[in-house]
C-alpha positions in Angstrom: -61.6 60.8 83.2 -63.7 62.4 80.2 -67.3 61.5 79.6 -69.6 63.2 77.1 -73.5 62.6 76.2 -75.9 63.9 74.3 -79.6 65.2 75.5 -82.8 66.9 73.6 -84.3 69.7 74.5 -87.8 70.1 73.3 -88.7 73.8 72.6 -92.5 75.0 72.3 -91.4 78.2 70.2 -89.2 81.6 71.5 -88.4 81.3 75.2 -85.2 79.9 77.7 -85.8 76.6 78.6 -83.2 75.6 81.8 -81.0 72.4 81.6 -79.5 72.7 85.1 -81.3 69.7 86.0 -80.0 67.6 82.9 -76.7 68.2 83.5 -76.6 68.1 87.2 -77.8 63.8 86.4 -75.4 63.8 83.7 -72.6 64.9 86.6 -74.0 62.5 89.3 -71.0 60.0 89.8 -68.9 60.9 87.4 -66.8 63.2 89.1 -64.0 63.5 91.3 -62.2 66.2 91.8 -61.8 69.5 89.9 -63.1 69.3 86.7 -64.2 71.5 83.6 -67.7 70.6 82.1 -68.7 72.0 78.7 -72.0 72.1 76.8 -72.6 72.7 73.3 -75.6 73.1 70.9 -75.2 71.9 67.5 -77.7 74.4 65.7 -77.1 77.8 64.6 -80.6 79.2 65.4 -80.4 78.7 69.1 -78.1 79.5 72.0 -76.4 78.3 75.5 -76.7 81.1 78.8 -76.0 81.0 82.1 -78.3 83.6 83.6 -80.4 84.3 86.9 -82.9 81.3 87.5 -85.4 83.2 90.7 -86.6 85.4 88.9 -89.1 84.7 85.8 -89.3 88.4 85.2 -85.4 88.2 83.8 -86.6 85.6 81.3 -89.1 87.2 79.7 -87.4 90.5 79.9 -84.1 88.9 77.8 -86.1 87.7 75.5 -87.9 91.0 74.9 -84.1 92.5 74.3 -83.6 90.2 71.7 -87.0 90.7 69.9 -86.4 94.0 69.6 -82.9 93.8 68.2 -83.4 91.6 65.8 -87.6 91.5 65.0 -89.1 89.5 62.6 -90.1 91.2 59.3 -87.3 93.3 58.8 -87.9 93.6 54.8 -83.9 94.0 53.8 -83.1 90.3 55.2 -82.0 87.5 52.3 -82.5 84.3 54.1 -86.1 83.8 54.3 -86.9 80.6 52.7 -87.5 78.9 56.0 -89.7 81.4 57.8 -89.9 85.2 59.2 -88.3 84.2 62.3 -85.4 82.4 60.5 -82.8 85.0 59.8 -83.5 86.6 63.1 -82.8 83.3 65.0 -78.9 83.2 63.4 -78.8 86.6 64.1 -79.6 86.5 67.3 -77.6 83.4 67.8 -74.6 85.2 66.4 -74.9 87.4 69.0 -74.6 85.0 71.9 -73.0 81.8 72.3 -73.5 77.9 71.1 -71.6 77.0 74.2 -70.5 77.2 77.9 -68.0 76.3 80.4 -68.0 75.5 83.7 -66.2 74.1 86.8 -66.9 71.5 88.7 -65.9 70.6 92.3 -67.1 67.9 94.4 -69.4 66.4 91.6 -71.2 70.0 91.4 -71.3 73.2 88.8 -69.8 76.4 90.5 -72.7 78.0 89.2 -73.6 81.1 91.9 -76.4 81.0 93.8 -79.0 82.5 91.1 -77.2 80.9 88.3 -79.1 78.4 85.5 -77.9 76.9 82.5 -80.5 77.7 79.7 -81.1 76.7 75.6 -82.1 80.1 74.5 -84.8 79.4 71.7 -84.5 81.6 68.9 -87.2 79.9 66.7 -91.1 80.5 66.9 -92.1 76.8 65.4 -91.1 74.1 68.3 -88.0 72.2 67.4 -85.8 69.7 68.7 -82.6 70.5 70.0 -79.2 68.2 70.7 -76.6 69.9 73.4 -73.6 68.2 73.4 -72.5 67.6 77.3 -68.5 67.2 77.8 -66.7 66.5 81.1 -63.0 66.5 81.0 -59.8 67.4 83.8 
């Protein structure tokens, strides 16, 4: 059995925004036994995490990181025609993924216990955002 769906995440600007919830519905029935699920985000200016969900302090920390390795209004950068935070975005994107895999048993992720999925929001305007969720053997 294989079933795939497309969601939206709506972004307010930089941040991690957690689809957990959205996939677990997306699961519900559709499952039995072990499968592989897959989600993929068809931009190139955002990316797809699993990281710790308790803990706010881990968000806002990450994305810190990743302001300060690639900041807006580095000077040297080409691809600026669609904003300061544009180039940075892809660069950060680059450095993470546009996708993630995970097994599923008894119609549930084997995510660990502190474990989220997240869109990781590169952008500073809000945008709209289409992951791509896959379920196959």
């Amino acid at each position: 059995m294989m079933a795939q769906r497309e969601i939206t995440v709506e972004t307010n600007g930089q941040g991690l925004y957690e689809i957990t919830g959205q996939i677990n519905e997306f699961l519900l029935r559709r499952t039995h036994g072990p499968r592989l699920f897959v989600a993929f985000v068809k931009h190139t200016s955002c990316s797809l995490i699993i990281q710790e969900n308790a803990d706010p302090d881990v968000k806002a920390d990450l994305q810190e990181f990743f302001s300060r390795i690639a900041p807006e209004g580095m000077d040297w950068l080409r691809h600026t025609a669609e904003g300061p935070d544009d180039m940075p975005a892809h660069i950060k994107a680059a450095l993470m993924q546009p996708s993630v895999s995970i097994p599923v048993a008894e119609g549930r992720l084997q995510l660990g216990t502190w474990q989220g999925i997240y869109l990781f929001e590169h952008r500073s305007q809000p945008h709209s955002r289409t992951v791509v969720l896959h379920l196959t053997h």
